[in-house]
N, C-alpha and C positions, 0 to 999 in steps of 0.2 A: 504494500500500500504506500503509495507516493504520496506526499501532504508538504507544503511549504511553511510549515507550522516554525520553523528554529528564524526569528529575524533580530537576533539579538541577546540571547538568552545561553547559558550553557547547559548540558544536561545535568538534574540536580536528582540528585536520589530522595527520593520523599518520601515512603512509606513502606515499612516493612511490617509484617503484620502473620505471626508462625498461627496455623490453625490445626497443626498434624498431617505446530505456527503450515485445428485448419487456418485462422487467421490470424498474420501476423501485421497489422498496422502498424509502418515505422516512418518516424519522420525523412526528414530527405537533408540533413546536414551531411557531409562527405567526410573522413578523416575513420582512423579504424583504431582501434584500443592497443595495437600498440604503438602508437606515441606516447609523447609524454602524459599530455593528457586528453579525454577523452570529451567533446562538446556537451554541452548541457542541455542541449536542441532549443526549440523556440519560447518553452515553458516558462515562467519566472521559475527562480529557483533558488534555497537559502544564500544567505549570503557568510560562509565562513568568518571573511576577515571580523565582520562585526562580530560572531560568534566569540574570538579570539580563544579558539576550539582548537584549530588546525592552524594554525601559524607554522609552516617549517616540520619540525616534528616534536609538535607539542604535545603536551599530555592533556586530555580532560578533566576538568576539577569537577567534584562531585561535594554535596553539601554531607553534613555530620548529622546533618539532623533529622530524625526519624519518629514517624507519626503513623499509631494506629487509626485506620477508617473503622468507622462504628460497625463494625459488619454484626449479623442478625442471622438465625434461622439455622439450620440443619445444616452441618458443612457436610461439602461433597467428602467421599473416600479419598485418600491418597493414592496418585497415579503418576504413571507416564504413558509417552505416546499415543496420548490425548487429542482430539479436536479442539481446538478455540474460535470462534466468529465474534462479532459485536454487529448490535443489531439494534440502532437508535441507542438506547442509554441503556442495552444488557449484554450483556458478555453470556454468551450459551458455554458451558463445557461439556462435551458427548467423549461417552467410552473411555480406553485408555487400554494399562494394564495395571494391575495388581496382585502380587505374588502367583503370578503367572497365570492369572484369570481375565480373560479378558471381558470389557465393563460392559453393558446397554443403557446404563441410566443418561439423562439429559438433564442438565443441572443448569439454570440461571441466577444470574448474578445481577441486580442492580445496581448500576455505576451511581446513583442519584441517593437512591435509598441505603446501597451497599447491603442489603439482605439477601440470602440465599435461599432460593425456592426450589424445588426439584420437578419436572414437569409429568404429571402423568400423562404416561404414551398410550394413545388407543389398543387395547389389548389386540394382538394377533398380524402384529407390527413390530419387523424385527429392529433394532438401533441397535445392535451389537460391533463395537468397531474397537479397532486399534490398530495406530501406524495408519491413519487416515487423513485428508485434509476435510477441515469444515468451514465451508465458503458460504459469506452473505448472499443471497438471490431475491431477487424482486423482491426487494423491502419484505416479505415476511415469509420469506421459505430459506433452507437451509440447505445447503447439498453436503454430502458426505460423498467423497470419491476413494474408491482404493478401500483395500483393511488388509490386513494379513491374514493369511489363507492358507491352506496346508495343504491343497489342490493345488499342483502343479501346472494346471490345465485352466483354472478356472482366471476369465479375463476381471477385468477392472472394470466395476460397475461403479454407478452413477445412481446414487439415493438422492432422496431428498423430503425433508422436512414442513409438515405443513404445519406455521404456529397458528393458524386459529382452526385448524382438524384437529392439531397435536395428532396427527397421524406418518408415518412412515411408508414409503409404494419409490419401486421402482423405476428408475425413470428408461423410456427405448433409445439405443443408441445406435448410432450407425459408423459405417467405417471399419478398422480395421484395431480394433482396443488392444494394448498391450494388455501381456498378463498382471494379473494383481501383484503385488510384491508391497512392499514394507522400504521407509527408510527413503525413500523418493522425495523429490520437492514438488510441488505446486504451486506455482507461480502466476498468479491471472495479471492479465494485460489488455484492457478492452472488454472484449466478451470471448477472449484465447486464453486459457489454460496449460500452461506451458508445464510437462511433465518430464523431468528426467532423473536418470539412475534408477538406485534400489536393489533391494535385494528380495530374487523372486521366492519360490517355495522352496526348488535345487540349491538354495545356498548358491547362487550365483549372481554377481552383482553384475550391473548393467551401466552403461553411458549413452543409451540409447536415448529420442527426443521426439515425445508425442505429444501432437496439441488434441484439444478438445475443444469443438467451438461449442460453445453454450448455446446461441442463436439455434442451430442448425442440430445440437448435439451428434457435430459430427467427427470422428476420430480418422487423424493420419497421425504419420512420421514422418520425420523430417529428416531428408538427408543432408549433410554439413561438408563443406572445406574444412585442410587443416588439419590438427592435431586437437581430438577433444580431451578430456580429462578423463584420466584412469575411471573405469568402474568401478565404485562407490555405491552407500547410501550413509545415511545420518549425516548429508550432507546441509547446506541453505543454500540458497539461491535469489536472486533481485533483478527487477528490471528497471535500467537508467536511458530515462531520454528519450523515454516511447521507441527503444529500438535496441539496446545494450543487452544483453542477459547475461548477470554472473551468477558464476557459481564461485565458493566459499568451502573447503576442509571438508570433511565426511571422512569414512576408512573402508578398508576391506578386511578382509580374516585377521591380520597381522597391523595394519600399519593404520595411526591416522595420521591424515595430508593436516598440510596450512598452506597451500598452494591456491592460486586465484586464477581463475579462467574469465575468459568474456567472449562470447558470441554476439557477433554481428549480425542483426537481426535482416539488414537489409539485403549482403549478401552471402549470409548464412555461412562463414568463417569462422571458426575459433582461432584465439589465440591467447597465449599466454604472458600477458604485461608483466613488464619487470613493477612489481612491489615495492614502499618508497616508505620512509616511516620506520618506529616498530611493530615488526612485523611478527602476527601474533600466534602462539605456539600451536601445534595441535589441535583439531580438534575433531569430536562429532557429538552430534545428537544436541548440536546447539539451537538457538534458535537467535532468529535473524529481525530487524525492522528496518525499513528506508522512511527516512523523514526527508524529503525535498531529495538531494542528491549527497546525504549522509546513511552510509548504514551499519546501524547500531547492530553489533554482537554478542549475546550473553550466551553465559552456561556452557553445557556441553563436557565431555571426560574424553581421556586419550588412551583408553583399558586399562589404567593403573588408578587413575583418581577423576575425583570430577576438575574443570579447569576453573579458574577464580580471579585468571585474568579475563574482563569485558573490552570489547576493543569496537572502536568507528572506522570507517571509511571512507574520503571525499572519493565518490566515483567517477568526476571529472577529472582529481588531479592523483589519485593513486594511493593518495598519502593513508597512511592507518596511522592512529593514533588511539595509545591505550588510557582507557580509563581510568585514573585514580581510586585506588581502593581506598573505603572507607568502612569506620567497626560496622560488621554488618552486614556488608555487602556479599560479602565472602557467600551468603546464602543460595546465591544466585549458580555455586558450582554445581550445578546439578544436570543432569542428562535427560533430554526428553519432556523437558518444560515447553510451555506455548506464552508467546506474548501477542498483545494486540494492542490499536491506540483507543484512549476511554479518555473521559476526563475525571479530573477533584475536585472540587470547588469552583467547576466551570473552567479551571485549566488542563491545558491537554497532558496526558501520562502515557507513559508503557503500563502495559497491566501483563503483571506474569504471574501465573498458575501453574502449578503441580511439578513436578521431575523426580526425579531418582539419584537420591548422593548416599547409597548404605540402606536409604528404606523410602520408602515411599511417602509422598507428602502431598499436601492439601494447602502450601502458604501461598498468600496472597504477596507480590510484590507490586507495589507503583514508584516506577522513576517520573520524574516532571521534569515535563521539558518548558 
């Protein structure tokens, strides 16, 4: 989600709160990511210098000060690989896993009220998901794409959520759908859906690139120039400039990357930009936000621990820049959390929910931007 929301402000940590993420429309600017830097296209877009964020290879400051929201109501379970959407002033949470069960409840959250409601699902309506993406749809339906599957065979369906049925059905898809797999990214741009990696049923991971147009629900691949990035999942992934796509770290059996790719949406090239900055270790099962042409990265482990450094991106000029850690924050090392943007007090936040560091949790985080 692109937003010009940072015109001055730095990222501040605000609230920590323990309770127990077919058509490619792209602008037409010329220049390919590896230069130095990458065009912002014709959008307005934050303005760093004001930020005094990204100066060179600055560090982020982040504030000390930490505040519980009044939250209310039945906390959801402790998970990972979770759904997250926002939807007007509610954040949905659907499925996940937990000690190796995988979830169906559907949990809202109000951003305004800060209570937690739990939604009853029409009986005989399955919402069982994990390692899924959960996407807003015409102001009041929800789609679930993907879950993990133990069918080798079986493709990647397209659910979706009706909030005034509160019922679950199937949606008809056309085209040619990859198989289901876990650990993929999901990426909407338009009404394109940009899908890649993963790891399918075979324990085999993929670098493969399938859209879904939502209009048409219709499924292709995409074949690419270039050199893509190793097969992966628990990677993240962003789109800059109405036409950029990176991808971000994820791993395979053995190894996680901190490697930075970008596709050329126009004419469908990878490449691999030299990195500028500190550049930030390891990782997977992080999760990712773009604010304007910043993107923010928390969480995520590298099969030894969770990671604890959170790092940004200007995806115009390269630069990463790690975030200053503060008491606290450190919470945030956790694998398989979801963030989205919400607001506090009428100001805009990250809102992060659930992950896995040793056990499973239910915390609420909000950074303010």
């Amino acid at each position: 989600m692109e937003r010009g929301l940072l015109d001055g402000g730095v990222l501040e940590l605000l609230v920590h709160y323990d309770m127990q993420s077919g058509k490619l429309e792209s602008g037409t600017d010329r220049g390919g990511p590896d230069k130095k830097t990458i065009p912002a296209g014709n959008r307005k877009s934050s303005s760093t210098k004001n930020l005094g964020l990204l100066e060179g290879f600055a560090t982020a400051s982040l504030s000390d000060q930490w505040f519980a929201p009044p939250v209310s109501g039945p906390s959801p379970r402790g998970r990972y690989k979770h759904g997250a959407a926002v939807v007007g002033d509610k954040m949905y949470i659907n499925g996940g896993v937990h000690n190796g069960r995988h979830l169906d409840d559907l949990q809202v959250l109000d951003l305004k009220s800060w209570a937690w409601t739990r939604i009853e699902v029409k009986a005989g309506t399955d919402g069982t998901f994990a390692s899924h993406s959960l996407i807003a749809w015409e102001g009041n339906k929800l789609l679930a794409v993907g879950r993990h599957v133990k069918d080798p065979l079986e493709i990647m369906q397209v659910k979706v959520f009706d909030l005034q049925t509160c019922s679950w059905s199937t949606l008809k898809i056309y085209g040619k759908p990859p198989v289901s797999r876990d650990g993929y990214s999901a990426t909407l741009m338009g009404v394109s859906l940009i899908i890649f990696g993963g790891q399918d049923a075979k324990q085999s991971f993929s670098n493969n690139l399938h859209i879904l147009d939502l209009e048409t629900m219709n499924w292709g691949k995409v074949d690419t120039l270039g050199v893509p990035p190793s097969p992966r999942s628990d990677h993240v992934a962003a789109i800059h400039a109405d036409r950029y796509f990176f991808v971000f770290g994820g791993c395979s059996h053995a190894t996680c990357f901190n490697d930075l790719h970008v596709l050329d949406l126009q004419n469908k090239e990878w490449s691999r930009p030299a990195q500028k900055g500190e550049i930030p270790s390891p990782r997977a099962g992080h999760a990712g936000v773009t604010v304007g042409e910043l993107w923010f990265i928390f969480g995520g482990g590298d099969h030894k621990r969770g990671v604890s450094q959170s790092v940004v991106l200007n995806m115009s000029t390269l630069v990463w820049s790690v975030i200053k850690r503060v008491q606290g924050f450190a919470s945030l090392a956790r694998e398989g959390l979801t963030s989205v943007l919400g607001s506090y007090n009428g100001e805009d936040v990250l809102v992060f929910f659930g992950g896995y560091d040793g056990q499973y949790t239910n915390q609420v985080d909000l950074a303010k931007l």
